[in-house]
C-alpha positions as CSV (number, residue, x, y, z in Angstrom):
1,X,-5.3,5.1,-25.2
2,X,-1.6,5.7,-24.9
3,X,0.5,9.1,-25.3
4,X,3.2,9.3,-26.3
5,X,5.9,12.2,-27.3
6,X,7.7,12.1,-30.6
7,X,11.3,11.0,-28.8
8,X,9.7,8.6,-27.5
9,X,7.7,7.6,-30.3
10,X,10.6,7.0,-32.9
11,X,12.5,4.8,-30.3
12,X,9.7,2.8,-30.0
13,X,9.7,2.3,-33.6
14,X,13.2,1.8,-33.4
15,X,13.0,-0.7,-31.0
16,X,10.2,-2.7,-32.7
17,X,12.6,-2.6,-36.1
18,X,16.0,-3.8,-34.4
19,X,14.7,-6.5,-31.6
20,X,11.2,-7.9,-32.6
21,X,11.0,-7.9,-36.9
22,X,11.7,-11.2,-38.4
23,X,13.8,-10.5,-42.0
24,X,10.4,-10.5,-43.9
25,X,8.8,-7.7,-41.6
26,X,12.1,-6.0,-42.3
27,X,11.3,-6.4,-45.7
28,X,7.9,-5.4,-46.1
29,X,8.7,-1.8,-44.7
30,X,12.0,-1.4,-46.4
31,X,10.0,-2.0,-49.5
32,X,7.5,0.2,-48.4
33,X,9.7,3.1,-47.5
34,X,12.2,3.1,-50.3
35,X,10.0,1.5,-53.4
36,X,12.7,3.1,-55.6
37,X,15.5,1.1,-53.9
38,X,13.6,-2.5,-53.5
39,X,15.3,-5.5,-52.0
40,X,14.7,-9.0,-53.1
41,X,13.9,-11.8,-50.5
42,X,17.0,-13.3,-51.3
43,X,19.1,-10.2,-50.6
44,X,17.2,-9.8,-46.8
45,X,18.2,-13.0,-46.4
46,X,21.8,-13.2,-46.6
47,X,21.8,-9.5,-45.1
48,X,19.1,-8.0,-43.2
49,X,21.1,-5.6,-41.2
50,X,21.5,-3.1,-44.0
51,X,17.5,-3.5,-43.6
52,X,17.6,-2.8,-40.2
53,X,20.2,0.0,-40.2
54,X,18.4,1.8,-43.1
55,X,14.4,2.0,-41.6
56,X,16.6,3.1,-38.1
57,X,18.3,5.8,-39.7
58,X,15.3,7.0,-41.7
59,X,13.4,6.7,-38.3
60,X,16.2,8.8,-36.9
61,X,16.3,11.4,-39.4
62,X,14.3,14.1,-38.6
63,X,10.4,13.0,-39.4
64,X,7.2,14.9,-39.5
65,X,4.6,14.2,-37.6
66,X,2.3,13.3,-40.2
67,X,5.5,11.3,-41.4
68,X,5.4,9.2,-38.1
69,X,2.1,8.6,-38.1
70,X,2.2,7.0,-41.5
71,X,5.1,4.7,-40.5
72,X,4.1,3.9,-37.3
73,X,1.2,2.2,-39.2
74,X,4.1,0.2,-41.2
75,X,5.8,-1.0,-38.2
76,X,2.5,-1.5,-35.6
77,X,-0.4,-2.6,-38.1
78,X,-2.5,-3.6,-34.8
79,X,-2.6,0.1,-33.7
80,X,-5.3,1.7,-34.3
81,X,-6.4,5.2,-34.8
82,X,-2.4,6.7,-34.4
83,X,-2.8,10.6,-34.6
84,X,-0.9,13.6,-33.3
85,X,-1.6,16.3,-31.1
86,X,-0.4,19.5,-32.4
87,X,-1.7,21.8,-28.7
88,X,0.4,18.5,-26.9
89,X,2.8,17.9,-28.7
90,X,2.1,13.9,-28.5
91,X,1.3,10.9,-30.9
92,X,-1.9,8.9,-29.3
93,X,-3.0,5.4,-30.2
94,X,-4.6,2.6,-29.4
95,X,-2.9,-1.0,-28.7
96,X,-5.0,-3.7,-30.4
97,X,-4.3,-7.2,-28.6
98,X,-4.3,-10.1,-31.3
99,X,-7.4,-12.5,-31.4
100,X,-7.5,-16.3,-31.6
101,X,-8.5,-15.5,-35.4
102,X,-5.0,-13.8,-35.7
């Protein structure tokens, strides 16, 4: 199981947004976190930075716990059982490798 503290949570979030998500994992969270403010395909397409720049500074803004928690399942759907340590003061989860099924 890895720990992990919230700084270092959010950049890894951060870092999974801006240098591993293809434009339509971009825009399956953007969705997700601003349903009131959608994106088409077609719009990601010819500009997925304001994607990008919008989940960061979300990410960046200040989260709850619980808040990172529910994201982090968002941007890392193989991790299981995410949770936060309250006494610690540190996320926990579980990396899932992908199977040949995957």
């Amino acid at each position: 199981m890895a720990t992990v503290t919230r700084e270092q949570a959010v950049d890894l979030l951060k870092k999974q947004v801006e240098e591993h998500f293809g434009v339509d994992e971009l825009l399956e969270v953007y969705n997700e976190l601003f349903p009131d403010e959608p994106f088409t395909e077609e719009e990601a397409h010819k500009d997925d930075t304001s994607l990008v720049e919008r989940i960061v500074d979300h990410l960046k803004g200040g989260l709850e716990p619980e808040e990172i928690v529910e994201v982090w399942s968002l941007i890392f759907p193989r991790h299981r059982h995410v949770w936060y340590d309250e006494e610690e003061e540190r996320f926990h989860y579980h990396e899932s490798k992908p199977t040949l099924a995957e």
